[in-house]
MITIFI-597101 format. One record per residue: x, y, z of N, C-alpha, C in turn; residue number from 1. Coordinates in steps of 0.2 Angstrom, whole numbers, always signed. Example, Ala and Ser with C-alpha at 12.3 -4.5 7.8 and 13.67 -1.06 7.14 Angstrom:
+-------+-------+-------+-------+-------+-------+-------+-------+-------+------+
:  n_xx :  n_yy :  n_zz : ca_xx : ca_yy : ca_zz :  c_xx :  c_yy :  c_zz : resi :
+-------+-------+-------+-------+-------+-------+-------+-------+-------+------+
:   +66 :   -28 :   +39 :   +62 :   -22 :   +39 :   +66 :   -16 :   +39 :    1 :
:   +64 :   -11 :   +35 :   +68 :    -5 :   +36 :   +64 :    +0 :   +39 :    2 :
+-------+-------+-------+-------+-------+-------+-------+-------+-------+------+
This chain:
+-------+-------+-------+-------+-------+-------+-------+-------+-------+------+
:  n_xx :  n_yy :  n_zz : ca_xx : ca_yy : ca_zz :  c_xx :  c_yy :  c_zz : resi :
+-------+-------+-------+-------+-------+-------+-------+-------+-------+------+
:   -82 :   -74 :  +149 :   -77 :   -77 :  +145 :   -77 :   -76 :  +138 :    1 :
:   -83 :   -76 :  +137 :   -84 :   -74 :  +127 :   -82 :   -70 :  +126 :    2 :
:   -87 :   -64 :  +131 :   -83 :   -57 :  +132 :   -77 :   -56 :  +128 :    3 :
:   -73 :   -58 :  +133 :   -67 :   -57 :  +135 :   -63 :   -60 :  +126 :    4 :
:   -65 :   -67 :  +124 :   -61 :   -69 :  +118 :   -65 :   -65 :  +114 :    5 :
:   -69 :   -64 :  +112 :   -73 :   -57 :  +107 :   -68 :   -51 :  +105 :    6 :
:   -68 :   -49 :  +111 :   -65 :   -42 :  +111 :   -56 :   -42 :  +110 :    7 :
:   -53 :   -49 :  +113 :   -46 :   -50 :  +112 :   -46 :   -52 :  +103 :    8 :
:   -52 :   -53 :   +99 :   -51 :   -56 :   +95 :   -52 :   -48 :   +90 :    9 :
:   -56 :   -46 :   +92 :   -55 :   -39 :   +88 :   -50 :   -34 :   +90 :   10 :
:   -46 :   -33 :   +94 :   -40 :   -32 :   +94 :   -34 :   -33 :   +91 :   11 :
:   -35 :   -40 :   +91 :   -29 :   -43 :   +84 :   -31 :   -38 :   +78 :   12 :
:   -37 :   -41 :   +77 :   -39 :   -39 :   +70 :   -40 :   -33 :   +67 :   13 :
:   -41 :   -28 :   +75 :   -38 :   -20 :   +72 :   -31 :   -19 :   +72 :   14 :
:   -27 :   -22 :   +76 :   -20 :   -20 :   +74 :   -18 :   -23 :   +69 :   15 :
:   -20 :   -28 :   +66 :   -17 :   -31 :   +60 :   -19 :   -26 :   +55 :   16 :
:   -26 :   -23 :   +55 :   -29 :   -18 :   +50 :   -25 :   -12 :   +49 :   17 :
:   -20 :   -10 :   +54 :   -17 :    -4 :   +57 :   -11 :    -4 :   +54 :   18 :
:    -8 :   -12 :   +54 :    -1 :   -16 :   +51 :    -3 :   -14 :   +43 :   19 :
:    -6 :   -17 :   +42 :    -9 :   -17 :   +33 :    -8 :   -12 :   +30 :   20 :
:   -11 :    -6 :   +35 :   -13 :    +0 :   +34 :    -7 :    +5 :   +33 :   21 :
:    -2 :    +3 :   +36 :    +4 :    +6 :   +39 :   +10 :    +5 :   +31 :   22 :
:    +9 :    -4 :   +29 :   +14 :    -5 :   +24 :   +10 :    -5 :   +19 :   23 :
:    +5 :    -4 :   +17 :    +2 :    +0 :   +11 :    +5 :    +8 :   +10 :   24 :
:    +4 :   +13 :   +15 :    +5 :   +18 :   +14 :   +14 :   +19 :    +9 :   25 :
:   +16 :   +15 :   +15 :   +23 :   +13 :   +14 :   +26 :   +13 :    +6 :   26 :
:   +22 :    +6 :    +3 :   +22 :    +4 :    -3 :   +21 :    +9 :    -7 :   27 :
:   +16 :   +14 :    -4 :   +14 :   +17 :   -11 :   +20 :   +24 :   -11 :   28 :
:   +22 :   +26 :    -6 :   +27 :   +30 :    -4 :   +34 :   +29 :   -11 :   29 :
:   +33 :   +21 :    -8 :   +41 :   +18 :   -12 :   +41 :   +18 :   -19 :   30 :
:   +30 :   +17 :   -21 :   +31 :   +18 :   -29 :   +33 :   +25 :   -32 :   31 :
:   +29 :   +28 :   -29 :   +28 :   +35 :   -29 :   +36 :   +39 :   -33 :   32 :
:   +40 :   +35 :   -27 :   +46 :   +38 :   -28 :   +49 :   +35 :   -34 :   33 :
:   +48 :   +29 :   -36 :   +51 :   +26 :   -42 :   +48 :   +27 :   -48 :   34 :
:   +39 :   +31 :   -47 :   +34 :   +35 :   -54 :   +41 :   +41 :   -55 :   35 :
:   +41 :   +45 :   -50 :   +43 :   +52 :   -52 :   +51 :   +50 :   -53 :   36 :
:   +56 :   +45 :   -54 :   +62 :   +44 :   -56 :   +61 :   +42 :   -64 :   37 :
:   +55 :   +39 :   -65 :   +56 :   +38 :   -73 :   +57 :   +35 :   -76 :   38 :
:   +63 :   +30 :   -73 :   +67 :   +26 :   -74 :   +65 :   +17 :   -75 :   39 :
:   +61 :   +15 :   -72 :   +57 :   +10 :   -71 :   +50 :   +11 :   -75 :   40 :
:   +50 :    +4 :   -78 :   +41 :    +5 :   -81 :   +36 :    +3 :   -75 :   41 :
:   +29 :    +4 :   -75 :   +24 :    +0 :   -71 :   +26 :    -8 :   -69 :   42 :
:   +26 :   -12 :   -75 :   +27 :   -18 :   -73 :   +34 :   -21 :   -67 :   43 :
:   +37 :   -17 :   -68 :   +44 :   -16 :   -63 :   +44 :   -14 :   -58 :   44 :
:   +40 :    -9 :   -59 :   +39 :    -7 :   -52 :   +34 :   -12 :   -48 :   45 :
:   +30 :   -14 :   -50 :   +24 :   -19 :   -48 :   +29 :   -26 :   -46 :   46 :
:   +32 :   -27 :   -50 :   +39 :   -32 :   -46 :   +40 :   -32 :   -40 :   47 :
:   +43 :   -24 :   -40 :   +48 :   -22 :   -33 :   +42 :   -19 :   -27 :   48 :
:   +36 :   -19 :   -30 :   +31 :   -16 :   -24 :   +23 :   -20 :   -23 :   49 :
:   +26 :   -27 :   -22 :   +19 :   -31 :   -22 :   +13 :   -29 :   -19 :   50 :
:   +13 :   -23 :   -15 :    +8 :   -23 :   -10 :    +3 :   -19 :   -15 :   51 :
:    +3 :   -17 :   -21 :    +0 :   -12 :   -24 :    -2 :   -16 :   -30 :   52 :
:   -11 :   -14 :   -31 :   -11 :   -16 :   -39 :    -9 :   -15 :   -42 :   53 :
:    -9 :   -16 :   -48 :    -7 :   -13 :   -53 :   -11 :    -8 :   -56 :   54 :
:   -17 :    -9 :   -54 :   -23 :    +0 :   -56 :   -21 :    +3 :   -50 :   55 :
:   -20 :    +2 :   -45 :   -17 :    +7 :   -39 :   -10 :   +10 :   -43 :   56 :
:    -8 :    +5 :   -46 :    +0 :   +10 :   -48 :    -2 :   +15 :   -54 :   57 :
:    -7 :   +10 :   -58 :    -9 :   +17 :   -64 :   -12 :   +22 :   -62 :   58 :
:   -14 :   +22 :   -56 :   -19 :   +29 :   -52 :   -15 :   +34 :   -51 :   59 :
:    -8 :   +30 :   -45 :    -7 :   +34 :   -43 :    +0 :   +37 :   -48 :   60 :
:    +0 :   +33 :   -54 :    +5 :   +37 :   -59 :    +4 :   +42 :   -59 :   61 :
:    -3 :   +42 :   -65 :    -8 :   +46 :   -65 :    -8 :   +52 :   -64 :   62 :
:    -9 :   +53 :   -56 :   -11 :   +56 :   -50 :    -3 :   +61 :   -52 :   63 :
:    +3 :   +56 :   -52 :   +10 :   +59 :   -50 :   +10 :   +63 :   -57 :   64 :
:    +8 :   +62 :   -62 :   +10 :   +66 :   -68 :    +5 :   +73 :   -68 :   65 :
:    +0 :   +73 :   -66 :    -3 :   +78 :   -65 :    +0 :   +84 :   -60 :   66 :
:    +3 :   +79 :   -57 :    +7 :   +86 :   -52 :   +13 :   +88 :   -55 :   67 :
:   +15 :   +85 :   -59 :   +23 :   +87 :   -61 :   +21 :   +93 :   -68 :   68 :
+-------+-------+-------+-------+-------+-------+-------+-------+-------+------+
């Protein structure tokens, strides 16, 4: 029976990890697209996209200006 609650209990806890993992990508996706519009500062964007820090958005600015 422990077994068993053990194992149901790391099943949540992967597919939560899975979920997390899924609407981070998401988020960064959304900032991504609102760096390369231009139009928006970081702190705005950081507003409309809570799932990211704020050094995760300076990263991946960063990251976005170097490709352009």
């Amino acid at each position: 029976m422990m077994t068993l609650f053990d194992d149901e209990q790391i099943l949540k806890a992967y597919a939560k990890d899975i979920d997390d993992n899924a609407t981070h990508r998401e988020a960064k996706k959304t900032a991504e697209k609102l760096i390369r519009k231009g139009k928006m500062s970081l702190d705005e964007i950081a507003d409309c996209v809570p799932a990211l820090t704020f050094d995760e958005l300076k990263k991946l600015e960063s990251e976005v200006m170097q490709l352009a």
